[in-house]
C-alpha positions in Angstrom: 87.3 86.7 129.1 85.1 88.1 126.7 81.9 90.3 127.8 79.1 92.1 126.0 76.2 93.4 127.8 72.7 95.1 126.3 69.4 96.4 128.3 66.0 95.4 127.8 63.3 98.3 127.9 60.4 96.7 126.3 60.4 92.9 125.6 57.5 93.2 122.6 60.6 95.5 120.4 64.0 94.9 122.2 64.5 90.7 122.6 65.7 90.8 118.8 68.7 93.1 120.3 69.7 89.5 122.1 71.6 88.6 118.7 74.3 91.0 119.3 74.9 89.2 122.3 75.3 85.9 120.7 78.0 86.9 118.7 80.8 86.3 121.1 79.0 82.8 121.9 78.6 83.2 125.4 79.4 80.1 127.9 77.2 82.3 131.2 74.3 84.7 130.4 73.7 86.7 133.2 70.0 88.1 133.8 68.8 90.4 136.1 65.4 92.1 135.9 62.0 93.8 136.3 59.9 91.7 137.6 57.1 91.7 134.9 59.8 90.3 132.4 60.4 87.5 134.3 56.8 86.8 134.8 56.2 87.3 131.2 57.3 83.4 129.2 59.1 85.3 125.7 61.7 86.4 128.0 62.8 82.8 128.8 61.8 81.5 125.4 64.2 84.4 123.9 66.7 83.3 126.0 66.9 79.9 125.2 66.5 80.6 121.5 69.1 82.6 121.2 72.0 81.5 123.3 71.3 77.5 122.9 74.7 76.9 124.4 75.3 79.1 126.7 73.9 78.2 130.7 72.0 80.8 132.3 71.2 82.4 135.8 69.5 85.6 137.3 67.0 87.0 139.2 64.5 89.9 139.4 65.6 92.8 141.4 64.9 96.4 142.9 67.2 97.7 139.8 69.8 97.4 137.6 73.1 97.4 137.1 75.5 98.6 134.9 78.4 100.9 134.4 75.9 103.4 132.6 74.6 103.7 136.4 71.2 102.6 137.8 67.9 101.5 135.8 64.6 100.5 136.7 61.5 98.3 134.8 64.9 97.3 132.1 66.8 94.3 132.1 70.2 93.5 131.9 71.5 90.7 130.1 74.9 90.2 130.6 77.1 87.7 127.9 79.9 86.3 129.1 82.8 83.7 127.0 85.8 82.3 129.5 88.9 81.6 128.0 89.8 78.6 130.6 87.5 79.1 133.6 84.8 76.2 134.1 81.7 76.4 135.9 78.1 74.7 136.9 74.9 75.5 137.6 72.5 73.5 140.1 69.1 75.0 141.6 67.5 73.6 144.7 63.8 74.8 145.5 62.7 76.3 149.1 59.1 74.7 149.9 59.0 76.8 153.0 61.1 79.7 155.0 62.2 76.9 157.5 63.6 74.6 154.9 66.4 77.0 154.0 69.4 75.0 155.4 68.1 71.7 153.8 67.7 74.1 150.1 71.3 75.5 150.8 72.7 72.0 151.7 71.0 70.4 148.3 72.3 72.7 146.4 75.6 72.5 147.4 75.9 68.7 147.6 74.8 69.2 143.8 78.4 71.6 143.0 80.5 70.0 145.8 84.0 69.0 143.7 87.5 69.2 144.6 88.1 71.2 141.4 85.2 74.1 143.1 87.1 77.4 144.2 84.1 79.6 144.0 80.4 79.9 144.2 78.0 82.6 143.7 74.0 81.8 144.9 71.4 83.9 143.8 68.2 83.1 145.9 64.6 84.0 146.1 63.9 87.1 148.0 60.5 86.7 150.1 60.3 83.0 151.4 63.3 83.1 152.6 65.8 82.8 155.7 69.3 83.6 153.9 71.2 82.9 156.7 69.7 79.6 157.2 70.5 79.0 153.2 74.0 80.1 153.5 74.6 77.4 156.6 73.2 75.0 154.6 75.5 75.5 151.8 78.6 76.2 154.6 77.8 72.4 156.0 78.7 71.3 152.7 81.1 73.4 151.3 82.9 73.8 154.0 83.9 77.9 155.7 86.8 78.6 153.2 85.6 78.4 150.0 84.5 81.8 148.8 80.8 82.5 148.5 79.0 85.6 147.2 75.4 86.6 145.6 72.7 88.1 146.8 68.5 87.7 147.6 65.9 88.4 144.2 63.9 91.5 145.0 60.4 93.1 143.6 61.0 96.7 143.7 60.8 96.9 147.6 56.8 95.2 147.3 58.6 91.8 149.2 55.5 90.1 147.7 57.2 87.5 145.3 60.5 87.1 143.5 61.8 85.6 140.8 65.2 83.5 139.9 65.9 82.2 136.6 67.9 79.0 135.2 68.2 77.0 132.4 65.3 75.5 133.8 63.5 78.5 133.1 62.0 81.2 135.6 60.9 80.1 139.2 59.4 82.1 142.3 60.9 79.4 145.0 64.4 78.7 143.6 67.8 79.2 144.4 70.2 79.1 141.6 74.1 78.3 142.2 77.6 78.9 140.0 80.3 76.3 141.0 83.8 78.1 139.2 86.4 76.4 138.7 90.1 76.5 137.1 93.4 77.6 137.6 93.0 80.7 135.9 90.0 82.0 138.0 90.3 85.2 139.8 87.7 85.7 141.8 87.7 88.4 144.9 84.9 90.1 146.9 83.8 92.9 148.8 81.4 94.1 151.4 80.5 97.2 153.1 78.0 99.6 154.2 78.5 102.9 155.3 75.5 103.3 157.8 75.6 104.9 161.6 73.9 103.8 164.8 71.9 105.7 166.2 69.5 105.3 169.9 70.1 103.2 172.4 71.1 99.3 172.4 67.6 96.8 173.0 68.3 93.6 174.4 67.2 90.9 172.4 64.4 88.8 174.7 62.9 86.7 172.4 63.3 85.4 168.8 63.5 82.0 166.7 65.3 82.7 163.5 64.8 85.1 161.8 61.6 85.7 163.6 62.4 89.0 166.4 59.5 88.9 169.0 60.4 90.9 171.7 63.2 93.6 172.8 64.1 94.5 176.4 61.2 92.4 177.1 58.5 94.3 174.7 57.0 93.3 172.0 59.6 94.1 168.9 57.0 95.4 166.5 55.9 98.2 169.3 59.3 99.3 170.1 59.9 99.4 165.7 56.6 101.4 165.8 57.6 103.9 168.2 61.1 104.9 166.6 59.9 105.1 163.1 57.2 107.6 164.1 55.9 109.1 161.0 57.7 106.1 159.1 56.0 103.1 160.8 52.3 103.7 159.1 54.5 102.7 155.7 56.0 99.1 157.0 57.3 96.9 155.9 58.8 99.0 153.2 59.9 102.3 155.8 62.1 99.3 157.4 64.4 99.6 154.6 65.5 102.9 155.7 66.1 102.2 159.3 67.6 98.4 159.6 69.1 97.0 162.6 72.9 96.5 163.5 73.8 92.9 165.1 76.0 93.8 168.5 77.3 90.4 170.6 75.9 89.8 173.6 78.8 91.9 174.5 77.1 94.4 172.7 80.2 94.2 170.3 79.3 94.8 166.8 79.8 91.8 164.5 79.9 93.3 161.4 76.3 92.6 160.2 73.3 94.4 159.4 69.4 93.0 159.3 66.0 94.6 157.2 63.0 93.9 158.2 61.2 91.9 154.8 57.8 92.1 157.1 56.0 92.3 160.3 53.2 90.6 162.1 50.6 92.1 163.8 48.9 89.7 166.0 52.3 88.2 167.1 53.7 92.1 167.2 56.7 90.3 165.8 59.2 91.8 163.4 60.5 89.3 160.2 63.7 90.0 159.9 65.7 88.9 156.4 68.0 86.5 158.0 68.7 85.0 161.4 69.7 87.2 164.4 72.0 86.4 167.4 69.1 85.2 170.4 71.2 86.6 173.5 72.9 89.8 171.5 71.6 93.1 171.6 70.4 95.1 168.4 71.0 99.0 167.4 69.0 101.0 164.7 70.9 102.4 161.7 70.5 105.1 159.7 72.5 106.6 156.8 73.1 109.8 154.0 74.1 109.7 151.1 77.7 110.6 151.3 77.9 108.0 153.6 76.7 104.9 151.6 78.9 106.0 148.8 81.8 106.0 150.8 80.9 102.2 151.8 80.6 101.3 148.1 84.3 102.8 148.0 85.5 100.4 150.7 83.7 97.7 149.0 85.5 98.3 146.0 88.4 98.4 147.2 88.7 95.5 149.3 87.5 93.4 145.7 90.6 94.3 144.3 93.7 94.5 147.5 95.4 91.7 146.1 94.2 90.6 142.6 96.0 89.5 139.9 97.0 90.8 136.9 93.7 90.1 134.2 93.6 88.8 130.9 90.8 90.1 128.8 88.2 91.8 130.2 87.1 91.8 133.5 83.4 91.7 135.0 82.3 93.8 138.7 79.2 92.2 139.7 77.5 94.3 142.3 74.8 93.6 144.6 73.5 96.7 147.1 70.3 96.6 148.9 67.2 98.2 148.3 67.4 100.4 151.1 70.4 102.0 150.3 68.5 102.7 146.5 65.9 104.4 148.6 67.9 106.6 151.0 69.9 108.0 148.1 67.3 108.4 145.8 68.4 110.5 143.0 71.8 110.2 143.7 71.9 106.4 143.5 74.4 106.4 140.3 77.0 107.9 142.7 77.5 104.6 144.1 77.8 102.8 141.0 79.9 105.5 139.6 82.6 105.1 142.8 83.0 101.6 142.1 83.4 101.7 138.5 86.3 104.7 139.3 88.2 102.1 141.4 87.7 99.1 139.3 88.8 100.5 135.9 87.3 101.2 132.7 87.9 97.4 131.9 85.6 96.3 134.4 81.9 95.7 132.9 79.8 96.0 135.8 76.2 94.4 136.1 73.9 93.5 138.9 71.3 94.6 141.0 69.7 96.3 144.3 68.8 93.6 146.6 66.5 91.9 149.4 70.2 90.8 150.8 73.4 90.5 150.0 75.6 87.2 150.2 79.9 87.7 151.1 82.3 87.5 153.7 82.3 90.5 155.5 84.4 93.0 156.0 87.6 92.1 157.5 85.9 88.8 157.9 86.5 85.2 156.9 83.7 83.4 156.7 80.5 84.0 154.1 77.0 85.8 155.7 73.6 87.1 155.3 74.4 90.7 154.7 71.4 94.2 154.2 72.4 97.4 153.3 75.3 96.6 151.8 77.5 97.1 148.9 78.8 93.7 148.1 81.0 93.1 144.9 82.1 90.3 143.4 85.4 90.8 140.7 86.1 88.3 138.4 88.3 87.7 136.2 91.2 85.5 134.4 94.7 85.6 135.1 97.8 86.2 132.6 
């Protein structure tokens, strides 16, 4: 596998840079983004000028990615050429939040093959249940197959997002990569790094990813009264203080929920994917240190058991927004522990998130994850 990777600072000088990039003759062209590139039309037009050939996927984020450490208003474009690995692209649009499962199930009946053996999704950021998407692509592709990606952000606004395709640049798409071959490596890795903290609310009422009431008051009240200071800034002070799912025997399974927005007349909290109706939910918190150290465990859990790589290799990373905001200054420290543990043949790209799509840790089957560190290795074997 052969990668080459540039950033884009200003589209009016920098798109002429793309031409390094097509010197390897890229099969996949990673994008990921500041928004105002991918509402402005050259940066598609560029795209598809330059790298006729190659198919091509992204989305607009909360920053990016790369082994240099964090950037924001740049974006990445990421060049990839496979020596063996195949793959396909297939988008399915969402009309509406409640027609996530059917966009999830679309777009995998469009990749669904007995050759598939991995998919990463990349989906809008705002109109969105993810857990509901990722169901709908389960139904399909059944619970085994692996499945990562992650929800298009705006720089923490959760106004409007964009994902980009061969098609060209959409605000209601989901984009999908169907790999396949027998020299495909491809591992993941998920992890957070936050703490609980106050006591355990029952959840009383919800539908989806819609959280009305806890302990029998109205969710957004109880939100209100623990943020304090914080709540006059919501929806964007929920990235700092997110939820932990707990069973409803108030077990923790392994999942963590934002809030993308709130409504006042219902006093209901929206919540970036689907919660469990008769579990109990915890608020989180995290330092710096902390988050770090869940990037590590990330990490590492992408690479327990690969294979040995021909080539280079790529680390796609996906961390959420809030984690970018806790650490602030420091955010290249996470970016910086992964790329230690990877190796200095890992080209890492990606971006901070509205959500991040993988197994979770120590589990088997793919979810809706926030606040997490999720990585995605891939790679092609001797």
């Amino acid at each position: 596998m052969e990668i080459k990777q540039l950033i884009l600072r200003d589209l009016s000088t920098d798109l002429d840079q793309l031409a390094d990039l097509a010197s390897i003759d890229p099969q996949l062209v990673l994008v990921f983004g500041y928004t105002e590139h991918f509402a402005a039309p050259e940066l598609h037009m560029a795209l598809a000028s330059y790298f006729p050939n190659a198919q091509r996927a992204g989305c607009s984020t909360a920053g990016e990615i790369t082994s240099a450490g964090v950037s924001t208003q740049t974006t990445v474009i990421t060049a990839i050429r496979f020596a063996s690995t195949q793959f396909k692209i297939a988008t399915a649009e969402i009309t509406a939040m409640e027609h996530s499962f059917d966009a999830g199930k679309a777009l995998a009946t469009q990749l669904h093959s007995t050759e598939l053996r991995a998919l990463l999704v990349l989906g809008q950021g705002v109109n969105i249940n993810g857990s509901a998407m990722i169901e709908g692509i389960v139904s399909e592709l059944g619970d085994s197959l692996p499945i990562t990606g992650g929800l298009a952000a705006d720089d923490g606004a959760f106004v409007k997002t964009y994902t980009l395709s061969n098609a060209g640049v959409s605000t209601s798409a989901i984009v999908g990569i169907g790999f396949s071959g027998d020299k495909l490596v491809f591992s993941h890795g998920s992890f957070g790094g936050w703490k609980p903290f106050g006591p355990t609310r029952k959840v009383t009422r919800s539908a989806g990813n819609i959280l009305y009431e806890l302990d029998g008051e109205p969710a957004l009240e109880v939100y209100q009264r623990y943020l304090g200071e914080y709540a006059k800034d919501l929806p964007g002070s929920g990235l700092l203080f997110p939820f932990e799912m707990l069973s409803d025997a108030r077990e923790s399974l392994g999942q963590i929920r934002t809030i993308l927005g709130i409504d006042a007349t219902a006093r209901s909290l929206v919540l970036a994917g689907e919660i469990n109706p008769n579990g109990y939910l915890r608020l989180m918190h995290a330092h710096t240190n902390d988050l770090v150290d869940g990037a590590e465990t990330a990490a590492q859990a992408s690479i327990a058991n690969r294979e040995p790589a021909y080539g280079q290799t790529l680390g796609l990373l996906v961390s959420c927004v809030g984690r970018k905001l806790v650490m602030g200054g420091r955010v290249d420290e996470e970016i910086e522990a992964v790329q230690d543990i990877l190796g200095t043949n890992a080209t890492l790209c990606g971006f901070y998130s509205n959500g991040e799509i993988c197994p979770g840790y120590r589990l088997e089957s793919c979810s809706l994850h926030n606040q997490t560190m999720t990585i995605t290795y891939l790679a092609e074997s001797l």
